[in-house]
C-alpha positions in Angstrom: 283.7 -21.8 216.2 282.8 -20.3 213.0 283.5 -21.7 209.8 285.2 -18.9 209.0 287.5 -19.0 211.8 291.2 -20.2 210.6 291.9 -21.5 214.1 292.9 -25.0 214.2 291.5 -26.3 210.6 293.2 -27.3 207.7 293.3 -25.0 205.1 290.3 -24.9 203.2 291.0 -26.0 199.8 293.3 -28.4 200.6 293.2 -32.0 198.8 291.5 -34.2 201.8 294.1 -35.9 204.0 296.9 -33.9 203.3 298.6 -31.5 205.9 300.6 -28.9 204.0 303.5 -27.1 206.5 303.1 -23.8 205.6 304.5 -21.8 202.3 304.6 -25.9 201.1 302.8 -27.1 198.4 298.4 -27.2 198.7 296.0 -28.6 196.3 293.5 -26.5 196.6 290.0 -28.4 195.1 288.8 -26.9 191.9 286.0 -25.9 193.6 287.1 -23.8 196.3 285.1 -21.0 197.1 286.9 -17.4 197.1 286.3 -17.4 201.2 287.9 -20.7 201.8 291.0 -20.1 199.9 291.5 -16.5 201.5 291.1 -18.8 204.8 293.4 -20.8 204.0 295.8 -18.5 203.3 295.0 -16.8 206.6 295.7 -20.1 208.0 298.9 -20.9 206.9 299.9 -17.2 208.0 299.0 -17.6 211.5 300.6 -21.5 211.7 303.8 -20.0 210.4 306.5 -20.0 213.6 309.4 -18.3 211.6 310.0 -15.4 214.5 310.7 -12.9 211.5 306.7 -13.4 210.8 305.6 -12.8 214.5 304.6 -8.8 213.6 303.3 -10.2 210.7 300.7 -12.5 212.4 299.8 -10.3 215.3 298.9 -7.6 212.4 296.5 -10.1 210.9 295.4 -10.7 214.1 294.3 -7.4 214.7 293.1 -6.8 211.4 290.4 -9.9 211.6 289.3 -8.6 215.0 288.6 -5.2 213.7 287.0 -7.1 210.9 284.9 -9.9 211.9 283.1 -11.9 209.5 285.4 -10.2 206.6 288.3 -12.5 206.0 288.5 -11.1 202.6 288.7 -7.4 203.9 291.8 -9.0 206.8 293.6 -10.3 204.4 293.5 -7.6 201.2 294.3 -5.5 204.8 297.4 -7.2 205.5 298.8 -7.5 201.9 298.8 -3.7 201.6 300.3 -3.1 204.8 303.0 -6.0 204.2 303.8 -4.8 200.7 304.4 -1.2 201.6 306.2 -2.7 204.5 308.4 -4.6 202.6 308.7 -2.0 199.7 310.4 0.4 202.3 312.9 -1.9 203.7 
């Protein structure tokens, strides 16, 4: 596994020791690197089990296999798509 694979990590960024449920509280370190925030976030997407989110994580899904290696690209992805989601609800 990759580094920049979210799958069963914690998310990068958080305060060492700590094991934040997702949408809680994270103290990211100050020196968190761009990637390992945006794979953080990815991760606490994807450990969500809310069954609201389940079309939510499959879209990310897809959107980091049609992007490999491009967290950054995934995730700006899935904002758009959720937002304009979301707006038209």
């Amino acid at each position: 596994m990759s580094k920049d694979e979210p799958e069963s990590s914690p998310p990068a960024g958080a305060a060492p020791g700590s094991s934040p449920e997702p949408g809680g509280p994270a103290s990211p370190r100050p020196d968190a690197t761009l990637r390992e925030q945006v794979i953080g976030v990815i991760h606490d997407i994807l450990a969500d089990t809310c069954p609201e989110g389940a079309w939510a994580r499959r879209q990310l899904q897809e959107l980091l296999a049609a992007h490999p290696g491009e967290p950054e690209r995934a995730l700006l992805e899935h904002l758009i798509i959720t937002r304009r989601r979301t707006a038209g609800s």
